[in-house]
N, CA, C and O atoms as a GROMACS GRO file, in nm:
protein
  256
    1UNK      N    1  -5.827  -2.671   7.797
    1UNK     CA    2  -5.745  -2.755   7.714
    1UNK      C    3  -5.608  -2.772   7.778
    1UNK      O    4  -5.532  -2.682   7.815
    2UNK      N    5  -5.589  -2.924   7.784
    2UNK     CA    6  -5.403  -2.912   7.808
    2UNK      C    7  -5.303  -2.966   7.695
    2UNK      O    8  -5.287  -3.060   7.618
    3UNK      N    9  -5.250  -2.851   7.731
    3UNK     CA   10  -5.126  -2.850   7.586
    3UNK      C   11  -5.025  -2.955   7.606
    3UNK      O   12  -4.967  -2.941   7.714
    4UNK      N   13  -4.994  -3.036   7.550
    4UNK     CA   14  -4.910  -3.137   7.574
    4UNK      C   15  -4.784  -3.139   7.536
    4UNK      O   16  -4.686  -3.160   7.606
    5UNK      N   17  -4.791  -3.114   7.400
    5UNK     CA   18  -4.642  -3.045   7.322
    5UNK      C   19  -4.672  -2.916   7.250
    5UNK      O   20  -4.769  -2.878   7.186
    6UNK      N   21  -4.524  -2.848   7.289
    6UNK     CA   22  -4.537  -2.744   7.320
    6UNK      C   23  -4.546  -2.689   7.157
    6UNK      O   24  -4.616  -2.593   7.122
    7UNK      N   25  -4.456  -2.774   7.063
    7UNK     CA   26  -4.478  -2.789   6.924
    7UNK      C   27  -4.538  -2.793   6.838
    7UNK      O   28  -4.506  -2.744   6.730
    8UNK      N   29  -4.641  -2.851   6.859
    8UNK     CA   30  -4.803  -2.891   6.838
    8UNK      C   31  -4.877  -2.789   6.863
    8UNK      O   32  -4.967  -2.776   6.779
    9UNK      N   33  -4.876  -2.693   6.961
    9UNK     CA   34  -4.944  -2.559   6.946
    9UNK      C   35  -4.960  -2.470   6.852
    9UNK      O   36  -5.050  -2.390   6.826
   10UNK      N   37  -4.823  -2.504   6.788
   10UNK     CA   38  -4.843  -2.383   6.705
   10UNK      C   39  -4.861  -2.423   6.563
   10UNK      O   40  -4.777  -2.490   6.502
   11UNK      N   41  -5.022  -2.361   6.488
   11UNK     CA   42  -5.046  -2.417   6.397
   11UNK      C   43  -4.958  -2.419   6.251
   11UNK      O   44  -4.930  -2.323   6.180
   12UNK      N   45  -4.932  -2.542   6.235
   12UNK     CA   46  -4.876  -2.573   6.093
   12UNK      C   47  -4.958  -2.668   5.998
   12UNK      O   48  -5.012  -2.775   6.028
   13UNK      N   49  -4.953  -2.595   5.858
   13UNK     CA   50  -5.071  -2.685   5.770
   13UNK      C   51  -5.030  -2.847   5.763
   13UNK      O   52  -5.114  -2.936   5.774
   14UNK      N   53  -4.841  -2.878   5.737
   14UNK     CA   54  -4.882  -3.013   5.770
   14UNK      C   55  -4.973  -3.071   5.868
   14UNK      O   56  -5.089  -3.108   5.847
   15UNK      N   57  -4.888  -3.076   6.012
   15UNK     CA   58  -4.969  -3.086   6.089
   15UNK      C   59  -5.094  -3.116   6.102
   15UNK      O   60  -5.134  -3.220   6.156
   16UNK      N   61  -5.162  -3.033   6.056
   16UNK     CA   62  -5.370  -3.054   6.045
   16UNK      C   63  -5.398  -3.137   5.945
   16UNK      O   64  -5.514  -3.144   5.906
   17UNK      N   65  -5.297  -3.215   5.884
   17UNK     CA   66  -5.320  -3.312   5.804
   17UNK      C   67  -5.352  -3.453   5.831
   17UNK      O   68  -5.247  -3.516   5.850
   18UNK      N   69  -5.445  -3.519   5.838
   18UNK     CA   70  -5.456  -3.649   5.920
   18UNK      C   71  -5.489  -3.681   6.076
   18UNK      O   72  -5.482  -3.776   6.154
   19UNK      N   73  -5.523  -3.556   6.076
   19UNK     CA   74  -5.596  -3.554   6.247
   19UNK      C   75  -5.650  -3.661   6.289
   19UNK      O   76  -5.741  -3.720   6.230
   20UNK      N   77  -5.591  -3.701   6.409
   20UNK     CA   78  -5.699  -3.846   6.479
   20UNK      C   79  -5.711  -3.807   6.597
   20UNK      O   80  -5.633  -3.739   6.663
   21UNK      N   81  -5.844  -3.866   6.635
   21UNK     CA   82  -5.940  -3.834   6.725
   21UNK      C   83  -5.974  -3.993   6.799
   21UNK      O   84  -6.043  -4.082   6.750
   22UNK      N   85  -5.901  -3.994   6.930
   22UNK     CA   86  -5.880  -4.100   7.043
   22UNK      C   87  -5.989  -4.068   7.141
   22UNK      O   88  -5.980  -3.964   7.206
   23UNK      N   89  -6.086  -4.145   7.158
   23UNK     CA   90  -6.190  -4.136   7.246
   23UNK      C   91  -6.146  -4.237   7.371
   23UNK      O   92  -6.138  -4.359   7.353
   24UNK      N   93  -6.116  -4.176   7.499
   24UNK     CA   94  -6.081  -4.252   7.621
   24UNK      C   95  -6.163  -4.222   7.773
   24UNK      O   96  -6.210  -4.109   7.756
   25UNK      N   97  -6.182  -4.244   7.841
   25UNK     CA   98  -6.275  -4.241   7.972
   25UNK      C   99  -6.214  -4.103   7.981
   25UNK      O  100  -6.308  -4.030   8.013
   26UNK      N  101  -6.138  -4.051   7.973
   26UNK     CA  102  -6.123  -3.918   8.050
   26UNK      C  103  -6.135  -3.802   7.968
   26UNK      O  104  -6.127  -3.690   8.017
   27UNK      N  105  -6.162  -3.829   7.805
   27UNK     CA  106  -6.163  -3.732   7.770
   27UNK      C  107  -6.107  -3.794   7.594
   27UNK      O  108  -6.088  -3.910   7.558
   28UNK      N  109  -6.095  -3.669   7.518
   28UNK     CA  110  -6.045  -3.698   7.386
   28UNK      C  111  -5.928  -3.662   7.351
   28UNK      O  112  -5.926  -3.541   7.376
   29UNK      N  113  -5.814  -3.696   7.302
   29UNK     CA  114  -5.674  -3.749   7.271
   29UNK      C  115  -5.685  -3.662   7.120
   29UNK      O  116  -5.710  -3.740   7.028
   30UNK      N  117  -5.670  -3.512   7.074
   30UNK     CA  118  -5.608  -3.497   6.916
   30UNK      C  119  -5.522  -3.515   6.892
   30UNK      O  120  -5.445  -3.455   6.968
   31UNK      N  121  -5.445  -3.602   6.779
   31UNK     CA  122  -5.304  -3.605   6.745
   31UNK      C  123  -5.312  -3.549   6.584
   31UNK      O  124  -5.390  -3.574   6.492
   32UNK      N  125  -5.196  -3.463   6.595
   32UNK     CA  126  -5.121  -3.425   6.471
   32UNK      C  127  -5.169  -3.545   6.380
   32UNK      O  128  -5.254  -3.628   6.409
   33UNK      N  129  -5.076  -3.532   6.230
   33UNK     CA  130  -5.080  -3.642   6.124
   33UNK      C  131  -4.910  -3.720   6.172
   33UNK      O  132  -4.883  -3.837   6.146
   34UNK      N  133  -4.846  -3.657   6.218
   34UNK     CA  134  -4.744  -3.695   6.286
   34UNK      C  135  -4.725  -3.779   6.411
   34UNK      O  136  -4.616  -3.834   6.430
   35UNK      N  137  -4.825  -3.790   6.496
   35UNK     CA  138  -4.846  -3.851   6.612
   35UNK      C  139  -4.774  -3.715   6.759
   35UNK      O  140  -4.725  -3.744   6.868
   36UNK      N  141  -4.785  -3.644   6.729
   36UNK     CA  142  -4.786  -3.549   6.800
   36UNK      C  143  -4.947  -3.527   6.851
   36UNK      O  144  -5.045  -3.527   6.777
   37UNK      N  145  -4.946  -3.511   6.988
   37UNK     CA  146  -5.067  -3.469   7.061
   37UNK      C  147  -5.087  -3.307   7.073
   37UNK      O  148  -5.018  -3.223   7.131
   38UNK      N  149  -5.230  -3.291   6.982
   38UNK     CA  150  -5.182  -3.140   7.009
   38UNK      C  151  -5.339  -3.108   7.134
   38UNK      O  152  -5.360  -2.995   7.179
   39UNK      N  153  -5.382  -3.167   7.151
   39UNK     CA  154  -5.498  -3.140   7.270
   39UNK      C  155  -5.576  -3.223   7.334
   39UNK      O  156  -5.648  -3.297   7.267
   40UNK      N  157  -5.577  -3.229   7.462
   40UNK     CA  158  -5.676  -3.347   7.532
   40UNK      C  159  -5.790  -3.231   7.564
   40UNK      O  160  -5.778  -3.118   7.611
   41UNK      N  161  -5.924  -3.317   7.513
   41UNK     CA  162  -6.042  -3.233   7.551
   41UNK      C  163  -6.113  -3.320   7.644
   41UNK      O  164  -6.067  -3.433   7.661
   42UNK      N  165  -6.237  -3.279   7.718
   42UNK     CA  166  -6.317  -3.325   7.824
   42UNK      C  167  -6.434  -3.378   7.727
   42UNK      O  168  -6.518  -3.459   7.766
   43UNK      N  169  -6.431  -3.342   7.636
   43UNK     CA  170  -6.558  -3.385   7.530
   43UNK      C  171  -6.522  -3.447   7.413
   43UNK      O  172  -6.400  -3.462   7.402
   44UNK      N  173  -6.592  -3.490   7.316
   44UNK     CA  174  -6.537  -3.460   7.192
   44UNK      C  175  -6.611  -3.350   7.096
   44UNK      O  176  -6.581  -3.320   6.980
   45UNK      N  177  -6.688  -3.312   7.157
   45UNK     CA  178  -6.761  -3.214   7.059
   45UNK      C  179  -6.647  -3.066   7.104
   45UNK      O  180  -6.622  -2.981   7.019
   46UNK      N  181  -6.600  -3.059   7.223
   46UNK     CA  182  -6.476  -2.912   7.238
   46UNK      C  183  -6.374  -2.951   7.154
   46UNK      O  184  -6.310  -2.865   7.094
   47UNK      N  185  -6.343  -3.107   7.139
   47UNK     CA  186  -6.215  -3.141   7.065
   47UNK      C  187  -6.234  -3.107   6.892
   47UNK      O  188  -6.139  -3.081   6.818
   48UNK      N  189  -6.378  -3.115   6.849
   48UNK     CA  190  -6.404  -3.108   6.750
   48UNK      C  191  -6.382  -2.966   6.733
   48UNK      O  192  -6.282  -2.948   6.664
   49UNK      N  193  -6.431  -2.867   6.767
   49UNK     CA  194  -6.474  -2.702   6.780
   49UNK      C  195  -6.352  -2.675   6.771
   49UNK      O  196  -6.334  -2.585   6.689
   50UNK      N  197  -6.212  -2.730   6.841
   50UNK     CA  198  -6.113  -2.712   6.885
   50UNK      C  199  -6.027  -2.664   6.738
   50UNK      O  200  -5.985  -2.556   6.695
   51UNK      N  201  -6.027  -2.817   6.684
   51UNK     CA  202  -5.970  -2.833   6.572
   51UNK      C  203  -6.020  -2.769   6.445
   51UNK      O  204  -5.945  -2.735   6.354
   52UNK      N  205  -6.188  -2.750   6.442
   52UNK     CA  206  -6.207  -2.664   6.342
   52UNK      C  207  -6.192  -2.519   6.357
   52UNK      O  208  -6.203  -2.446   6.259
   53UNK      N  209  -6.165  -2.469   6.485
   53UNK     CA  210  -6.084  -2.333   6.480
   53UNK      C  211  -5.935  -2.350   6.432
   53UNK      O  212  -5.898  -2.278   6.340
   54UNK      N  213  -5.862  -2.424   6.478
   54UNK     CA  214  -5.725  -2.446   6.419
   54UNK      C  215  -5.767  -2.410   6.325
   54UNK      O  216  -5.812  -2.295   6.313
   55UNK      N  217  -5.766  -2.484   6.243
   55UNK     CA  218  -5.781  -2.511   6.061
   55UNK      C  219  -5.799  -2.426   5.981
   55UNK      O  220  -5.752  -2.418   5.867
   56UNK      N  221  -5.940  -2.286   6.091
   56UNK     CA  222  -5.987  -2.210   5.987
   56UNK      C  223  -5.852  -2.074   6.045
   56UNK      O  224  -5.841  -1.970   5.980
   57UNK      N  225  -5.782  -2.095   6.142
   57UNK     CA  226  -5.676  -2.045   6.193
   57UNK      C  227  -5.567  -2.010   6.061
   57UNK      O  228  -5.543  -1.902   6.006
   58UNK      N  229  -5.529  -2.105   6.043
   58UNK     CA  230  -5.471  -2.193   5.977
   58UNK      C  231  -5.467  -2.126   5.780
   58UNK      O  232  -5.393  -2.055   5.712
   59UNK      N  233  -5.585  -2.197   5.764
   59UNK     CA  234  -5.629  -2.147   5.663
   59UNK      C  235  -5.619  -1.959   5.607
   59UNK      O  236  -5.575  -1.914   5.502
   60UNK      N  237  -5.693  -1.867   5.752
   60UNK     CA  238  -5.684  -1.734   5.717
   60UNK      C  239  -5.523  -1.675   5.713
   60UNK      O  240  -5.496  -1.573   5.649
   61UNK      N  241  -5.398  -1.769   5.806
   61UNK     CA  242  -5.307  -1.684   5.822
   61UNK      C  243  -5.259  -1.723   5.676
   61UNK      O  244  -5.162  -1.660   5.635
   62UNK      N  245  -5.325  -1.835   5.577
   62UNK     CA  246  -5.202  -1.887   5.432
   62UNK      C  247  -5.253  -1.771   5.348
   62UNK      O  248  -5.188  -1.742   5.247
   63UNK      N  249  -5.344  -1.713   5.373
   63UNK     CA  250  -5.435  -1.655   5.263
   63UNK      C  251  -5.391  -1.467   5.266
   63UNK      O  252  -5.433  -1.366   5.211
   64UNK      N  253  -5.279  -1.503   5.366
   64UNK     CA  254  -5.254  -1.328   5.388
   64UNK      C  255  -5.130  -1.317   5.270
   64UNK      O  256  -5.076  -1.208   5.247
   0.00000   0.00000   0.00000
């Protein structure tokens, strides 16, 4: 995975709100709900896997 902004790494629940998923010849484009890029994948099925680890990331640290 390449990290693009450095901001975007680090998971925030806004953030994972409105995820879009950019399909381009080289690969897949995630952006924030913000338009922040938080990962270019080689697939979209890693981009998918990607983001549903975020989330459940995400999810376990609100629940502490």
């Amino acid at each position: 995975m390449l990290e693009t902004d450095q901001k975007a790494s680090e998971p925030v629940t806004e953030n994972l709100i409105g995820i879009r998923f950019t399909i381009t010849d080289y690969g897949t484009i995630v952006r924030a709900g913000d338009g922040s890029v938080i990962g270019i994948y080689p697939t979209e099925d890693e981009a998918l896997e990607a983001v549903r680890e975020r989330c459940m990331g995400v999810l376990s640290s609100t629940k502490t």
